[in-house]
Residue, then its C-alpha position, 0 to 999 in steps of 0.5 A: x762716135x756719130x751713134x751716140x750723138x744720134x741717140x742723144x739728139x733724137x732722145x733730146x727731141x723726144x723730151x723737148x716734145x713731150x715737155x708742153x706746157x700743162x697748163x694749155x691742156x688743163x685750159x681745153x678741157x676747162x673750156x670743153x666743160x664749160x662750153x657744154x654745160x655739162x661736167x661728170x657729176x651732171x652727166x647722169x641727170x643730163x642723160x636723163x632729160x635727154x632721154x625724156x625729150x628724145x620720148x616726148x619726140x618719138x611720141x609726138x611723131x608716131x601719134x602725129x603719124x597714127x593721126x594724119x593715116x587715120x584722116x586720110x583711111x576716113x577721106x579715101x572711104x567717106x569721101x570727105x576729112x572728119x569733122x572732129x578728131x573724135x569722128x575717127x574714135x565714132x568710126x572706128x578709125x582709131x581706138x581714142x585720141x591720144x594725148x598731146x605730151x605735156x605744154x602741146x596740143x593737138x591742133x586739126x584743121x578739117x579744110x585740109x585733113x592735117x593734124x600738128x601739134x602746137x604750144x598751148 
């Protein structure tokens, strides 16, 4: 006799919790879409771009890191920082210059031998 009542209690729970209200949920994901700007159509381009930053980045680092080791090999040998980043390509510190990625540029201050990269 108590089984039964068992069974149907804790079946009776398993329903009562599986019974949410649907529209909370349809809420969260409306919101998680929106507060990312991003929905699954967008997703692709999204990836894109990201992906152009995240190369544009990489590029600037390794380019800033090539530069400023450059620098340094020219004042351990000379004794001194370039006058000029085209001093580096003369000596033959670095085959060229590399080119700032777009809306930068290379900015290098010869009292202390740092290379940066600023906005035009």
């Amino acid at each position: 006799m108590k089984t039964p009542f068992y069974v149907s209690l804790a079946a009776g729970l398993l329903l009562a919790g599986c019974g949410g209200d649907s529209s909370q949920s349809g809420n969260a994901a409306a919101t998680n879409a929106a507060s990312t700007g991003s929905t699954p159509l967008t997703a692709p381009a999204d990836y894109v771009g990201a992906l152009g930053k995240a190369k544009q980045l990489a590029e600037k680092t390794s380019d800033l890191a090539t530069l400023n080791q450059a620098v340094q090999m020219f004042h351990v040998e000379k004794g001194r920082f370039p006058k000029d980043l085209d001093e580096l390509v003369s000596e033959k510190y670095i085959p060229k210059v590399p080119p700032a990625p777009y809306g930068m540029k290379l900015a290098y201050d010869a009292t202390t031998g740092k290379v940066s990269m600023v906005k035009q």
